[in-house]
DSSP file (Angstrom, degrees, kcal/mol; ACC not computed):
  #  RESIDUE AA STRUCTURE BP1 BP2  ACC     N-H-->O    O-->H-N    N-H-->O    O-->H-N    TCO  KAPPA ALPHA  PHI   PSI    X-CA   Y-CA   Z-CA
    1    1 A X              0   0    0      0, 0.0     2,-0.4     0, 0.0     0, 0.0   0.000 360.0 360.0 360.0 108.0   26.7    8.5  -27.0
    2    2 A X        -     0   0    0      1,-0.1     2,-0.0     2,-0.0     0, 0.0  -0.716 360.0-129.3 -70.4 116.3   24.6    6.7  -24.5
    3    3 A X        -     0   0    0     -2,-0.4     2,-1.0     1,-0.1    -1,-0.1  -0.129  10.7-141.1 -57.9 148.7   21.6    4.9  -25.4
    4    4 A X        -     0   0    0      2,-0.0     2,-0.8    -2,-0.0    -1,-0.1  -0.820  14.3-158.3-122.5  98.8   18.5    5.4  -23.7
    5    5 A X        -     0   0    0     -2,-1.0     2,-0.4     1,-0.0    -2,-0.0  -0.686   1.9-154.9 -88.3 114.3   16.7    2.5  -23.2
    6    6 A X        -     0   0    0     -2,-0.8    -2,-0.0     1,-0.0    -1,-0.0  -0.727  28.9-111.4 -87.5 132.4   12.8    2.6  -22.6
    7    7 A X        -     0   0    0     -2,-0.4     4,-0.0     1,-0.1    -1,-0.0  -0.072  22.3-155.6 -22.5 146.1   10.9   -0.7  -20.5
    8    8 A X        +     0   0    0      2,-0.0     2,-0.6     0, 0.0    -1,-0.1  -0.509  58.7 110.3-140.6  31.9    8.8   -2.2  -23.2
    9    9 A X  S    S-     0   0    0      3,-0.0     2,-0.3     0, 0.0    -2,-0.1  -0.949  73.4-109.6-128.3 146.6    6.5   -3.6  -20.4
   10   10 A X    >   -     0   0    0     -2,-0.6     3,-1.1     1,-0.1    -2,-0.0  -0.408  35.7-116.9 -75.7 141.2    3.1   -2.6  -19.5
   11   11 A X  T 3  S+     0   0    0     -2,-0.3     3,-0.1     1,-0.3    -1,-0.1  -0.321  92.1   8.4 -63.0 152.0    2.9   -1.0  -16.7
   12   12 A X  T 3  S+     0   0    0      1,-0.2     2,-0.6    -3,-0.0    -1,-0.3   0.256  90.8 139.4  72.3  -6.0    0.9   -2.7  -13.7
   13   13 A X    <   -     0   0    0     -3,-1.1     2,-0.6     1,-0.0    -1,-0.2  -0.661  60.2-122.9 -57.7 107.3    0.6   -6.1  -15.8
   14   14 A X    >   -     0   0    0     -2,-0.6     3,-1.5     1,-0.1    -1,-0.0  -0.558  18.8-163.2 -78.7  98.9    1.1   -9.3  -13.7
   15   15 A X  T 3  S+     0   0    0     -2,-0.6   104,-1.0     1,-0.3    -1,-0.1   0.281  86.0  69.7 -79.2  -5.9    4.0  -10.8  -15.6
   16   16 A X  T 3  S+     0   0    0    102,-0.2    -1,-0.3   103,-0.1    -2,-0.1   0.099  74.0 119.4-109.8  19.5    2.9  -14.2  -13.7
   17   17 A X  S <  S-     0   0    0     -3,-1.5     2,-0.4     1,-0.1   102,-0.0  -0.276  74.3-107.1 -86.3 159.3   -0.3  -14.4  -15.8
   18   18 A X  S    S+     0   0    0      2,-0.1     2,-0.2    64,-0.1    66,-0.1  -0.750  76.6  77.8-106.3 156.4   -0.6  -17.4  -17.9
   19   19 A X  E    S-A   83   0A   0     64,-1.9    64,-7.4    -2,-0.4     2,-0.3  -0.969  79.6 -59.6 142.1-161.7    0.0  -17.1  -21.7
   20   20 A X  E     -A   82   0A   0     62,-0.2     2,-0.3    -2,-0.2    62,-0.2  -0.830  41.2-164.2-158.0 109.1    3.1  -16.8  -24.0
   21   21 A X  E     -A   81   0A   0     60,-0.9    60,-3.0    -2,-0.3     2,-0.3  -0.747  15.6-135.3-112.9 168.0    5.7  -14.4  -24.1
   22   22 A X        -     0   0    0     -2,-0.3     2,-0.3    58,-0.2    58,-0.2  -0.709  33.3-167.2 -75.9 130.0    8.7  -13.1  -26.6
   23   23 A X        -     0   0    0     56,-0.5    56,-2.3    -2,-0.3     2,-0.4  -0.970  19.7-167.0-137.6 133.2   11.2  -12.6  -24.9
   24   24 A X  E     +B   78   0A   0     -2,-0.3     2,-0.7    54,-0.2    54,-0.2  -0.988   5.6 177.4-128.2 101.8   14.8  -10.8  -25.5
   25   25 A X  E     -B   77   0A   0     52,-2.9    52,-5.6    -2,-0.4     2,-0.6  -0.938  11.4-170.3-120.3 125.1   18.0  -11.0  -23.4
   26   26 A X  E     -B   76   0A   0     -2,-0.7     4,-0.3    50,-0.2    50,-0.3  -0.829  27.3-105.0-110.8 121.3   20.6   -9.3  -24.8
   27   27 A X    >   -     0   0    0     48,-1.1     3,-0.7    -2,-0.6     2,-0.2   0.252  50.9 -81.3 -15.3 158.9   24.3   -9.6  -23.4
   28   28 A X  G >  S+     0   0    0      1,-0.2     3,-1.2     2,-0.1    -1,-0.0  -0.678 123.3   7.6 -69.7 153.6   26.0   -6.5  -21.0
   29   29 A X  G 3  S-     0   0    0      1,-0.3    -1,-0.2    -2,-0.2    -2,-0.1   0.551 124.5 -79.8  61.4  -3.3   27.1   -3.9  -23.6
   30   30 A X  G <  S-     0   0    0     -3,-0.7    -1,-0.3    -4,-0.3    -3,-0.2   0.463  78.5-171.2  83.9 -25.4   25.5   -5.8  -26.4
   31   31 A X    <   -     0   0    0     -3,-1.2     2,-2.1     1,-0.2     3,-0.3   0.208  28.8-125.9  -8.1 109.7   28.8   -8.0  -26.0
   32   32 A X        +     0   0    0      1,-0.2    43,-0.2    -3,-0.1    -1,-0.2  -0.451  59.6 137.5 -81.4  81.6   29.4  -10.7  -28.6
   33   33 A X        +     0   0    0     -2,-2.1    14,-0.4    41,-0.8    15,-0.4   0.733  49.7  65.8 -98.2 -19.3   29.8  -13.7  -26.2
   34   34 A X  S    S-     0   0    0     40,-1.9    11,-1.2    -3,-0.3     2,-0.2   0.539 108.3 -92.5 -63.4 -24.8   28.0  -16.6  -27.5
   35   35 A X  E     -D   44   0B   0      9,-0.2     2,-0.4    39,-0.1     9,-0.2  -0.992  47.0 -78.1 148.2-125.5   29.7  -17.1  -30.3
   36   36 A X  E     -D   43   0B   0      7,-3.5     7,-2.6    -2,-0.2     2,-0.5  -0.994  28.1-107.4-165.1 173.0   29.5  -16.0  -34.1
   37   37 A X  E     +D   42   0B   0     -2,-0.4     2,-0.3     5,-0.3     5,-0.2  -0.839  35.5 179.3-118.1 131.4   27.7  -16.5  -37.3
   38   38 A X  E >  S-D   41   0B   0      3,-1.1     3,-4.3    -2,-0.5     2,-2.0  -0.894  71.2 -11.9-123.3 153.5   29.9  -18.2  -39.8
   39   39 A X  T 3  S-     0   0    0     -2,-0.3     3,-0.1     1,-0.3    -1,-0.1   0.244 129.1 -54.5  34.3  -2.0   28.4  -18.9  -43.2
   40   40 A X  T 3  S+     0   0    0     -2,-2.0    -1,-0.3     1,-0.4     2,-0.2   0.167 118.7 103.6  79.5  21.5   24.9  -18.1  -42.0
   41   41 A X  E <  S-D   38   0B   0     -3,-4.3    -3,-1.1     2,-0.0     2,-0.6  -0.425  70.6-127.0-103.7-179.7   25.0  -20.5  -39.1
   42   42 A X  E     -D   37   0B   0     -5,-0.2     2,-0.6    -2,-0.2    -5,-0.3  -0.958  19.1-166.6-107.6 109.2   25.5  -19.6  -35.7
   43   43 A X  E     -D   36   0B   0     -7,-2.6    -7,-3.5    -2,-0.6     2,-0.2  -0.800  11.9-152.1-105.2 142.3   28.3  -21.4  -34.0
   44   44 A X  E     -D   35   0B   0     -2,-0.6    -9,-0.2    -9,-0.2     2,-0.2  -0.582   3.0-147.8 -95.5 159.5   28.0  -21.0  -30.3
   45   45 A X    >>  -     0   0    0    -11,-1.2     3,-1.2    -2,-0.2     4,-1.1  -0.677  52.0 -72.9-124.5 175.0   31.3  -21.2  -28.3
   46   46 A X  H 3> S+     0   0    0      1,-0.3     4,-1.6    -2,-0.2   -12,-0.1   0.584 133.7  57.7 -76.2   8.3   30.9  -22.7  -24.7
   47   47 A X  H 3> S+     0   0    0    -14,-0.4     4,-0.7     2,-0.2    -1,-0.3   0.694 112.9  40.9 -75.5 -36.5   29.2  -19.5  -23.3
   48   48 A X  H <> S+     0   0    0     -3,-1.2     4,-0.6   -15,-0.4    -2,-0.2   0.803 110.0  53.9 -60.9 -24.6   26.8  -20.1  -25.8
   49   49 A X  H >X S+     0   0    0     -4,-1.1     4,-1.6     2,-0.2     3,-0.6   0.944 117.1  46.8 -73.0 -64.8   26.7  -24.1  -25.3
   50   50 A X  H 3< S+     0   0    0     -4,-1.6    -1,-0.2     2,-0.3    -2,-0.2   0.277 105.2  50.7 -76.4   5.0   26.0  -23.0  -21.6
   51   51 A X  H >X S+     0   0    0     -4,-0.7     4,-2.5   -17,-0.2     3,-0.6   0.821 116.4  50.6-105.3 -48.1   23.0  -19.9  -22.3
   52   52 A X  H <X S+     0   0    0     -4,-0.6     4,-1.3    -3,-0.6    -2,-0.3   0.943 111.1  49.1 -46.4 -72.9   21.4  -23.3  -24.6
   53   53 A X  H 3< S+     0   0    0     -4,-1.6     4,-0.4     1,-0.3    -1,-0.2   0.759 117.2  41.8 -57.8 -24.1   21.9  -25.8  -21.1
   54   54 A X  H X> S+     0   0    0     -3,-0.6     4,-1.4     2,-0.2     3,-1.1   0.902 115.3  45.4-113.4 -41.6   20.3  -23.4  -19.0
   55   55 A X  H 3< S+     0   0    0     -4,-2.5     4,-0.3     1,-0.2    -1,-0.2   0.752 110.4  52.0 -42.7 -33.8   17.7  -22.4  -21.0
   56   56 A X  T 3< S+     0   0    0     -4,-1.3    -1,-0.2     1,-0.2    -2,-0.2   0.356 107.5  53.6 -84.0  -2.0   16.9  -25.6  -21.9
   57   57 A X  T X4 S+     0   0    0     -3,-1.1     3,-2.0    -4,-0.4     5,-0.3   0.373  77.3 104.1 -90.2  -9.4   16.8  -26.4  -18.0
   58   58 A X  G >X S+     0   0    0     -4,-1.4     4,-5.7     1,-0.2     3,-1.0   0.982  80.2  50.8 -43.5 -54.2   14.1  -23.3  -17.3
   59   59 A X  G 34 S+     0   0    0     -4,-0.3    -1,-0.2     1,-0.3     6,-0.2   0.582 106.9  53.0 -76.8  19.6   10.9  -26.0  -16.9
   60   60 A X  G <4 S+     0   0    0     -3,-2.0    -1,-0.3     2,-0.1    -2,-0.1  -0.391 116.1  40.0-107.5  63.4   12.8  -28.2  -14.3
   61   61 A X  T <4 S+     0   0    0     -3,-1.0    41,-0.6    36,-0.1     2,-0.3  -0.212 132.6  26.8 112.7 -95.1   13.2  -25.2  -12.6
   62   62 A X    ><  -     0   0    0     -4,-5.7     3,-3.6    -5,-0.3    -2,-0.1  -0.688  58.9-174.1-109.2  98.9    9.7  -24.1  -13.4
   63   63 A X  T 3  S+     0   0    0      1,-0.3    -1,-0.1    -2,-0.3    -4,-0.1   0.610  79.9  62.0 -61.9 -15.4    7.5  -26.5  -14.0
   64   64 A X  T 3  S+     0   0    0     20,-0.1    20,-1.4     2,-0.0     2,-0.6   0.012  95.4  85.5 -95.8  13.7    4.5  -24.1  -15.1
   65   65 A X  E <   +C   83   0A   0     -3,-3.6     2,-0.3    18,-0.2    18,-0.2  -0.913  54.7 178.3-120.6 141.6    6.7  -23.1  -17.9
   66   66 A X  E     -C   82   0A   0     16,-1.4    16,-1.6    -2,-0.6     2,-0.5  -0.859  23.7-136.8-123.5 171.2    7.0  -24.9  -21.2
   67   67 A X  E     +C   81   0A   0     -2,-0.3    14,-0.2    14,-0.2     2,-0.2  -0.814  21.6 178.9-126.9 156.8    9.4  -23.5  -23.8
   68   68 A X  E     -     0   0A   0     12,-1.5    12,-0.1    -2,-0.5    14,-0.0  -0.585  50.3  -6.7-154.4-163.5    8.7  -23.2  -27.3
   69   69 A X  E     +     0   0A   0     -2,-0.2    11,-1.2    10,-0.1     2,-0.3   0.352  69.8 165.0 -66.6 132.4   11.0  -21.7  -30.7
   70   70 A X  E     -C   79   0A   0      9,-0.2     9,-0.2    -3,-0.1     2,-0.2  -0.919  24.5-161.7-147.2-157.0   14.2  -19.9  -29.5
   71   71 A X  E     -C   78   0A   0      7,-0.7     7,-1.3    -2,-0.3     2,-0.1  -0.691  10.6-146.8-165.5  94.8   17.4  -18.8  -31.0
   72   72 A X  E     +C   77   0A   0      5,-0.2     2,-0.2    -2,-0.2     5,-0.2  -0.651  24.1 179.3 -81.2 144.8   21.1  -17.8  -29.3
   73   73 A X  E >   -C   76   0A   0      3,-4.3     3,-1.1    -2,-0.1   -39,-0.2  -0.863  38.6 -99.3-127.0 167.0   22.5  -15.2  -31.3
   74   74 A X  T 3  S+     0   0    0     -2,-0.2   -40,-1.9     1,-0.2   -41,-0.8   0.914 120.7  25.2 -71.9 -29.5   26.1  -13.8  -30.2
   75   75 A X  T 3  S+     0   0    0    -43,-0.2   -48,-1.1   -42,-0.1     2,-0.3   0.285 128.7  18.0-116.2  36.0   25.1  -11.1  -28.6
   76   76 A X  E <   -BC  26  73A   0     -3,-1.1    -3,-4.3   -50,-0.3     2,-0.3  -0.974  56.1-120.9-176.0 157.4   21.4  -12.1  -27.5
   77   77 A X  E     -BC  25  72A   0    -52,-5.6   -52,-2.9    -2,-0.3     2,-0.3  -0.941  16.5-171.2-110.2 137.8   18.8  -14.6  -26.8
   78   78 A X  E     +BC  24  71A   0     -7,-1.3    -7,-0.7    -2,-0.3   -54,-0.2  -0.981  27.3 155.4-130.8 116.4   15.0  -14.8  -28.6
   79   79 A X  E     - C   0  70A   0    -56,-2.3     2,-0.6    -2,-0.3   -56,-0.5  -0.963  34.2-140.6-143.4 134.2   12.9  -17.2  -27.1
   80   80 A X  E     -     0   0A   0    -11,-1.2   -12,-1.5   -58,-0.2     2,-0.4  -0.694  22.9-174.4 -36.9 100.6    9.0  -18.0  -26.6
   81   81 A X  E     -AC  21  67A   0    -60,-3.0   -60,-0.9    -2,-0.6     2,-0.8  -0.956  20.3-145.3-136.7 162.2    7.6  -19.2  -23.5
   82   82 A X  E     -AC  20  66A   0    -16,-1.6   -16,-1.4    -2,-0.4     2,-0.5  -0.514   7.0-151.3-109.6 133.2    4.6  -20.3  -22.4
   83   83 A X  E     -AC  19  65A   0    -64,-7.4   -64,-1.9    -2,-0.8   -18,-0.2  -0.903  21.1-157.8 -96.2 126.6    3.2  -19.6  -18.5
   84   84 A X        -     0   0    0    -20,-1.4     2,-0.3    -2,-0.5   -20,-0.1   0.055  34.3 -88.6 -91.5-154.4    0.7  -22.7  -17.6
   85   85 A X        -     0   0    0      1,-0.1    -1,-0.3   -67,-0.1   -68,-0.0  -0.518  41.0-133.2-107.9 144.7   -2.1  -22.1  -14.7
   86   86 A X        +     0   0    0     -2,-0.3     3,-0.3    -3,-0.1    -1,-0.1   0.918  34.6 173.3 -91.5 -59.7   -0.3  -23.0  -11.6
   87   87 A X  S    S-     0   0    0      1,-0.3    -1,-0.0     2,-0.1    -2,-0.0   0.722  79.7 -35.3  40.7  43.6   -2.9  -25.2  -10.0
   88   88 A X  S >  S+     0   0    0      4,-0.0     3,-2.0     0, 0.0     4,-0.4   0.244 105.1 117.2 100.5 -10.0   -1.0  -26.5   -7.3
   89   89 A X  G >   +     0   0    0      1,-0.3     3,-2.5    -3,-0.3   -26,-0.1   0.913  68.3  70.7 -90.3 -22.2    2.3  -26.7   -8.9
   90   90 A X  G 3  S+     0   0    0      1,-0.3    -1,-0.3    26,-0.0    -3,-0.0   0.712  89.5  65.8 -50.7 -17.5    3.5  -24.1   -6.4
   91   91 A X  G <  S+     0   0    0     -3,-2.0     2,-0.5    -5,-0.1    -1,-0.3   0.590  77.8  99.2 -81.0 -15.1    3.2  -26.6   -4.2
   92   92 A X  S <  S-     0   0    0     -3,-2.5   -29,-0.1    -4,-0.4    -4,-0.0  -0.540  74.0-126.2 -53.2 108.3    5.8  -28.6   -5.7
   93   93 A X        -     0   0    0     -2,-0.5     2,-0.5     1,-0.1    -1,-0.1  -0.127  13.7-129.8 -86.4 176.2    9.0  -28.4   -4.0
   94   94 A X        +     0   0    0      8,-0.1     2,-0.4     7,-0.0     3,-0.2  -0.688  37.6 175.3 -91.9 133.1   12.1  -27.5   -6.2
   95   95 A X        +     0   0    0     -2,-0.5     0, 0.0     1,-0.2     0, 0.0  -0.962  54.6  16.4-142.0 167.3   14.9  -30.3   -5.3
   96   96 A X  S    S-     0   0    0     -2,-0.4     2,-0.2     1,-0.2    -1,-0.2   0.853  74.1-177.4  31.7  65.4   18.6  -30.8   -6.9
   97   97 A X        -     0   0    0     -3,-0.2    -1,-0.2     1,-0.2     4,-0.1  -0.529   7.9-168.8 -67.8 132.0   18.7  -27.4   -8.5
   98   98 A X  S    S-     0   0    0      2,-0.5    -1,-0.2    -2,-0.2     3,-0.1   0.821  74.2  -1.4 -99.3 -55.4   21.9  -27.2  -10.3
   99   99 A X  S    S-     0   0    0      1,-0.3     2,-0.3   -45,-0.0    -2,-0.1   0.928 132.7 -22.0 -88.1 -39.0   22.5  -23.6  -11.4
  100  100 A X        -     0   0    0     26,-0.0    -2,-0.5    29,-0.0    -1,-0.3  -0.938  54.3-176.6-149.5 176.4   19.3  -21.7  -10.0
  101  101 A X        -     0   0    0     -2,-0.3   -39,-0.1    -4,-0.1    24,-0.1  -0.997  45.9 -49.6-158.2 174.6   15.6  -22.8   -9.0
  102  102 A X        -     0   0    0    -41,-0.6     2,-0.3    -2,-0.3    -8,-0.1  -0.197  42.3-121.4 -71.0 151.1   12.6  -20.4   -7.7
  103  103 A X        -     0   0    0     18,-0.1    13,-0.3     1,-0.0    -1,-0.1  -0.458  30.9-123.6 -88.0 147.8   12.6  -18.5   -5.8
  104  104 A X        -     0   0    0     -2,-0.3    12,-0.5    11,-0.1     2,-0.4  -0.282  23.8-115.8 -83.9-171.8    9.8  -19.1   -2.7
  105  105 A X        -     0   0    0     10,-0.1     2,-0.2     4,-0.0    -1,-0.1  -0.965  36.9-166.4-114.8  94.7    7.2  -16.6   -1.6
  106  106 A X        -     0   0    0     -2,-0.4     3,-0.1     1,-0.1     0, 0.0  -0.683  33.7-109.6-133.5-175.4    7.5  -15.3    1.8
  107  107 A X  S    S+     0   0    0      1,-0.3     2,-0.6    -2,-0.2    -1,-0.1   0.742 108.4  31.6 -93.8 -40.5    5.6  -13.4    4.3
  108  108 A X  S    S-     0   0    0      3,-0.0    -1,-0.3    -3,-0.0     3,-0.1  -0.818  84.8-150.3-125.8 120.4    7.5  -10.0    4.1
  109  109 A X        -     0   0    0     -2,-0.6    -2,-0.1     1,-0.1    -4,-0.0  -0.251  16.0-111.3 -84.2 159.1    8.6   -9.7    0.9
  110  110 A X    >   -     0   0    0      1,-0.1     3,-0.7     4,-0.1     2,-0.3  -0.352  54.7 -97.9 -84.0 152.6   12.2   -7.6    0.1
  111  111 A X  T 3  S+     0   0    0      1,-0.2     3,-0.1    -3,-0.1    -1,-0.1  -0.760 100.4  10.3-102.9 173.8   11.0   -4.6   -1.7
  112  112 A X  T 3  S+     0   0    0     -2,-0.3     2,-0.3     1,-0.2    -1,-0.2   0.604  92.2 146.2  18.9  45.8   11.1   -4.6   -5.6
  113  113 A X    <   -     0   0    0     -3,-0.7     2,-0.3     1,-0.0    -1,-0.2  -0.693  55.8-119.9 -81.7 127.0   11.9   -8.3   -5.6
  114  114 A X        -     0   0    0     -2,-0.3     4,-0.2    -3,-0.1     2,-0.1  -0.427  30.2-129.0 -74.0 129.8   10.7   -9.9   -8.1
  115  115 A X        -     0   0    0     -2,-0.3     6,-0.4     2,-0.1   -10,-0.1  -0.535  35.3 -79.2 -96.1 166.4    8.0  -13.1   -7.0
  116  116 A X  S    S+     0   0    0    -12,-0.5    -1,-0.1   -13,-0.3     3,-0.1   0.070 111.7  21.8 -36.6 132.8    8.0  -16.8   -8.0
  117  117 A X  S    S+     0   0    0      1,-0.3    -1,-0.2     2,-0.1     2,-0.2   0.545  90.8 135.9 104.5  24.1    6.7  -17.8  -11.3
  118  118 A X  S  > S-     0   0    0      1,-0.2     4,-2.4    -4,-0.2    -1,-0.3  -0.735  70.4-122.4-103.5 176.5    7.1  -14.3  -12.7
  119  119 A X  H  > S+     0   0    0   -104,-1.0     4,-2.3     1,-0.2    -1,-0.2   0.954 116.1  58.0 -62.3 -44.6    8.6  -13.9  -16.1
  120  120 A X  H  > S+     0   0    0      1,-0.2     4,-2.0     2,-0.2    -1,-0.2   0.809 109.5  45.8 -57.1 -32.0   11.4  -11.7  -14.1
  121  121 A X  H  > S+     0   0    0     -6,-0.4     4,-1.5     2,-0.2    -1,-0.2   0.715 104.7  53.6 -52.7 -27.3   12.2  -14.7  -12.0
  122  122 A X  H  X S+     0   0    0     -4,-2.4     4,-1.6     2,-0.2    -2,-0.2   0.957 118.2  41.5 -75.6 -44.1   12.3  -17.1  -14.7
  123  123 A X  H  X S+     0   0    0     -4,-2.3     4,-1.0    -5,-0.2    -2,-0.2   0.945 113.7  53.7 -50.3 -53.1   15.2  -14.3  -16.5
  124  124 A X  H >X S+     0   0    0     -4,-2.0     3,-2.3     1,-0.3     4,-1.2   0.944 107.7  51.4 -54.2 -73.3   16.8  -13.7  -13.3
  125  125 A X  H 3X S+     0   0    0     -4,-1.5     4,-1.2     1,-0.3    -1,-0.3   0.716 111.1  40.9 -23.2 -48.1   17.2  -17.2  -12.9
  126  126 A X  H 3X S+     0   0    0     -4,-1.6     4,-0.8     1,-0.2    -1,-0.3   0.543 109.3  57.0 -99.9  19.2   18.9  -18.1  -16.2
  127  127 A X  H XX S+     0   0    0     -3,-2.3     4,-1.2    -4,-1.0     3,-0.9   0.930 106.9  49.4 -92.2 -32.4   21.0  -15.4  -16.3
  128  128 A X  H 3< S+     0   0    0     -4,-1.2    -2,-0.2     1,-0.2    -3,-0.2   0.681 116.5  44.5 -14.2 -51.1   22.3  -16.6  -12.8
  129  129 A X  H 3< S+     0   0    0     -4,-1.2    -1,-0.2    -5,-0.3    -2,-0.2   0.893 116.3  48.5 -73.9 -35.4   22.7  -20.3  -14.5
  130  130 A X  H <<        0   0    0     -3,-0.9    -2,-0.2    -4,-0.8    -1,-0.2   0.824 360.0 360.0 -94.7 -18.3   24.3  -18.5  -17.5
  131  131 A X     <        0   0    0     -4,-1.2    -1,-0.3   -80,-0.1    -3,-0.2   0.476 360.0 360.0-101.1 360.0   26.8  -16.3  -15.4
């Protein structure tokens, strides 16, 4: 039986808005890859160590993002983050990226591509670091 999964975003809502969203990334298949829960703990295994490095690298990355409570679970991530006001910081350039960095803005854009600073670039991006 195949699930049918509905978008939980509003339509026509600029996802590059400053604020703080919840955020869910769940594994392919729901796959338990992160690790497991042992006693009531989670212990991550080194996919899990590595969804934690890159998550915890998103605001060198993005700098108008700050991170705030999250959680690896094995087969998903729940994390909080917070979109500043750019004010220039687009102007920053992105330098010694190790797994991913933003993506730039340019003049004709691919279509459905997602653009810098948006919450679907900051995901795209660490799933790219995580994978």
């Amino acid at each position: 039986m195949k699930k049918n999964r509905q978008s939980t975003r509003l339509t026509g809502f600029d996802y590059s808005n400053p604020g703080f969203y919840f955020l869910t990334i769940c594994t392919f298949q729901r796959e338990h890859l992160f690790g497991r829960i042992s006693s009531g703990s989670m212990d991550l295994n080194i996919a899990g160590k590595t969804a934690t490095e890159c998550w915890l690298e998103i605001p060198k990355h993005f700098p108008h993002v700050i991170l705030h409570e999250y959680v690896v679970m094995p087969n998903h991530i729940h994390g909080i983050i917070e979109l500043m006001p750019l004010n220039g910081i687009e102007k920053i350039p992105s330098v010694g990226a190790k797994n991913f960095s933003p993506l730039r803005r340019e003049s004709n854009p691919v279509p459905f591509a997602s653009p810098s600073k948006t919450i679907g670039s900051i995901i795209r991006g660490f799933k790219i670091g995580v994978t």
